[in-house]
Backbone as CSV, one residue per row, in Angstrom:
resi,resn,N_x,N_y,N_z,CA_x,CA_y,CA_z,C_x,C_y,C_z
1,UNK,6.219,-43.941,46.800,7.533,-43.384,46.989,8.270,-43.276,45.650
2,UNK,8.198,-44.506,44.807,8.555,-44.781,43.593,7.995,-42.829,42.445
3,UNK,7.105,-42.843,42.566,6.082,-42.141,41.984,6.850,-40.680,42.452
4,UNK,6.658,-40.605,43.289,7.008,-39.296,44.108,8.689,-38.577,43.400
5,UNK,9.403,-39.722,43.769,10.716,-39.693,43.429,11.099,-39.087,42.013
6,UNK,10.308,-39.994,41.108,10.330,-39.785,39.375,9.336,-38.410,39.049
7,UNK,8.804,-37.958,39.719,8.049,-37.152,39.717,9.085,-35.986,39.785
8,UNK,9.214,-35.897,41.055,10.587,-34.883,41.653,11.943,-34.730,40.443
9,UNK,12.323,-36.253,40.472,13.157,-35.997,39.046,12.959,-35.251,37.987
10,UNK,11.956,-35.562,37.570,11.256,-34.770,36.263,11.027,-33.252,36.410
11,UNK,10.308,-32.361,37.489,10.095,-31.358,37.505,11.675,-31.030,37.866
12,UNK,12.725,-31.240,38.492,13.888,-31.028,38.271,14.651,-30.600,36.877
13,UNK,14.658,-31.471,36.284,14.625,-31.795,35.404,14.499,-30.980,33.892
14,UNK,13.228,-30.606,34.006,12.654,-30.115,33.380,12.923,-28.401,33.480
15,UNK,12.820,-27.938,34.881,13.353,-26.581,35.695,14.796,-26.567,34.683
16,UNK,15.465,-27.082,35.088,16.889,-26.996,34.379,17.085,-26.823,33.009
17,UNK,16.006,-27.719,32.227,16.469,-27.326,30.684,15.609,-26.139,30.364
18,UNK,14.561,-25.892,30.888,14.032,-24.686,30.584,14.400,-23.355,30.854
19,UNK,15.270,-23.309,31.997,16.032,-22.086,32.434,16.132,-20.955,31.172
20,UNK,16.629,-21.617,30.351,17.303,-20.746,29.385,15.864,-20.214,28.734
21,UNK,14.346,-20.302,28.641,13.369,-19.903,28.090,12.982,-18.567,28.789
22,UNK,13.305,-18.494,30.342,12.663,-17.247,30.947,11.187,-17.598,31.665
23,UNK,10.412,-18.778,31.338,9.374,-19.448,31.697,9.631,-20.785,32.217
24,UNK,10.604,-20.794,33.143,10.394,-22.275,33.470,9.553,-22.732,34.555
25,UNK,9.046,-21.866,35.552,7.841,-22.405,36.038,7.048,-22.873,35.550
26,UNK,6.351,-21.364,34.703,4.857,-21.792,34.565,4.784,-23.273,33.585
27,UNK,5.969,-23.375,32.566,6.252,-24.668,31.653,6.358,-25.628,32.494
28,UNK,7.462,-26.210,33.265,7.482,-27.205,34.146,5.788,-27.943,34.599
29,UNK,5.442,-26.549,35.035,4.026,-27.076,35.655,2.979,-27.221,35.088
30,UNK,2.950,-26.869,33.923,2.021,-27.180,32.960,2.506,-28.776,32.081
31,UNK,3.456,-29.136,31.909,4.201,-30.155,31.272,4.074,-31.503,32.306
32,UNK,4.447,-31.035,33.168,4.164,-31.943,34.923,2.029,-32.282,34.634
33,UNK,1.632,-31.367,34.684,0.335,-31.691,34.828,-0.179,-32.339,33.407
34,UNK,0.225,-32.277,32.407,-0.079,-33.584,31.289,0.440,-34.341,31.681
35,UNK,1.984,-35.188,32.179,2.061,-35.818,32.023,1.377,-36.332,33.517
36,UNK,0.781,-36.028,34.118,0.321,-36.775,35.643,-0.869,-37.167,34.847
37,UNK,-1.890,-36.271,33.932,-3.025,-36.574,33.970,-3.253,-37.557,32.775
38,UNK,-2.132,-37.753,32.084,-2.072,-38.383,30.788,-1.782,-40.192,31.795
39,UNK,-0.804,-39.639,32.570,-0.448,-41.189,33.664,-1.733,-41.789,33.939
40,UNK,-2.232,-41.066,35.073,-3.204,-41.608,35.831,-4.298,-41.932,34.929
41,UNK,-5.174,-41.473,33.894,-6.147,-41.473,32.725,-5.450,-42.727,32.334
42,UNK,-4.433,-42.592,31.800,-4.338,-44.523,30.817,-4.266,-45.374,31.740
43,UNK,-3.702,-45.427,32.774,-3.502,-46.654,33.736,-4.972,-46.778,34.339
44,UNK,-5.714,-45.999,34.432,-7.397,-45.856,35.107,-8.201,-46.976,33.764
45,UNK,-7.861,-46.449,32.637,-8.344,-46.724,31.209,-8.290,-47.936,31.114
46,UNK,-7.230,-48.299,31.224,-6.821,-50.163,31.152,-7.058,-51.140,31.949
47,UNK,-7.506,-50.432,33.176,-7.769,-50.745,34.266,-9.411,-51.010,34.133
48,UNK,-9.686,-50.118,33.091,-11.503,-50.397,33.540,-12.076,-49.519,34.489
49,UNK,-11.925,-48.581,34.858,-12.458,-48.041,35.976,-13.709,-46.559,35.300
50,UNK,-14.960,-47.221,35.402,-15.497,-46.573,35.466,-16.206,-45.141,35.061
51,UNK,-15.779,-44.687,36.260,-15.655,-42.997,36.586,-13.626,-42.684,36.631
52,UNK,-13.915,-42.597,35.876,-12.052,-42.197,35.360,-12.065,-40.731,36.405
53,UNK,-12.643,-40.148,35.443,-12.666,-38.633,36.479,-12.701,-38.066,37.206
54,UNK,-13.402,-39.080,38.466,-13.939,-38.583,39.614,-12.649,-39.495,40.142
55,UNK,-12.243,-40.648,39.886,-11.372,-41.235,40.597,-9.913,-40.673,40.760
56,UNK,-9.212,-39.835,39.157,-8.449,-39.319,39.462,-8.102,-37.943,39.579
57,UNK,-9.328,-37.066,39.880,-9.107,-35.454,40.393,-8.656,-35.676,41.257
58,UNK,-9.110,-35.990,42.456,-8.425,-35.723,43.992,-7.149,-36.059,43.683
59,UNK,-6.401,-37.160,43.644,-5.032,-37.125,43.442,-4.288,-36.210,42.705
60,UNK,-4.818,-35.976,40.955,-4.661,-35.289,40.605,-4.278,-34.096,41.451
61,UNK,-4.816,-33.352,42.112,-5.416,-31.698,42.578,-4.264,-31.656,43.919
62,UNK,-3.995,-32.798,44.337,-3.066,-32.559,45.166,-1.614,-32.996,44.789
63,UNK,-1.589,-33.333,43.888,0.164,-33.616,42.687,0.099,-32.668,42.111
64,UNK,-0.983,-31.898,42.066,-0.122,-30.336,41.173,0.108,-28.756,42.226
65,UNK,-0.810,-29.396,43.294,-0.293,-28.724,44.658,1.249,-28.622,44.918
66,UNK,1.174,-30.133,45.259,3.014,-30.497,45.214,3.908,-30.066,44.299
67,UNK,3.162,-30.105,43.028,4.110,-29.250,41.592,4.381,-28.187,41.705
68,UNK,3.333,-27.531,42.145,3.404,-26.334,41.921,4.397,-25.512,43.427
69,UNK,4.252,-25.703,44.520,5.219,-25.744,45.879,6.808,-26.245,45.479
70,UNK,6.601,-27.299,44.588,8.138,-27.699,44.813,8.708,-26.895,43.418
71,UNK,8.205,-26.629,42.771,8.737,-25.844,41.210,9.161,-24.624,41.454
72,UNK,8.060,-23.598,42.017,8.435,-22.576,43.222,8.800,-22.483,43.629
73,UNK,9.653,-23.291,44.783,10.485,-23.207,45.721,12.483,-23.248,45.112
74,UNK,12.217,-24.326,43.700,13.130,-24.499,43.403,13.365,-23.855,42.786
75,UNK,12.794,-22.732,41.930,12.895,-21.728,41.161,14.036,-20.616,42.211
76,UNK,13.465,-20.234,43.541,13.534,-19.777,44.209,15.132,-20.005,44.869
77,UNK,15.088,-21.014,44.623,17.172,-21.938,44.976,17.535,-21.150,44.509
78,UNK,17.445,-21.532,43.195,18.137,-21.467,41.813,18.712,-20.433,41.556
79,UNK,17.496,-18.807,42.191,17.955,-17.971,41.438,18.787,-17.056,42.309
């Protein structure tokens, strides 16, 4: 929930200061997806786990689902 929340913040966030570029989707969601995959990769890393990769695509693949639906949609408020 924690995750979700700060997540949401951020692509908010992010939508807003970019406005003024003319690209704030496709940025948001590209910026959103380093920092998810940069998250999940070090905390996997420190953790020891393995298969890093295989453990965090699936999550991955469905947090940029969500990125990409909620960035869209809010684009869509906005304008």
């Amino acid at each position: 929930m924690v995750l979700t929340f700060s997540t949401t913040w951020i692509m908010e966030f992010l939508h807003d200061r970019l406005s003024r570029t003319g690209h704030e989707v496709p940025l948001t969601i590209v910026i959103v997806a380093v920092l998810l995959f940069m998250t999940a990769y070090t905390i996997n890393y420190i953790a020891g786990t393995p298969e890093i990769l295989a453990t965090i695509t699936p999550g991955f693949i469905i947090g940029m689902v969500y990125t990409t639906v909620y960035v869209v949609s809010l684009n869509r408020l906005k304008s």
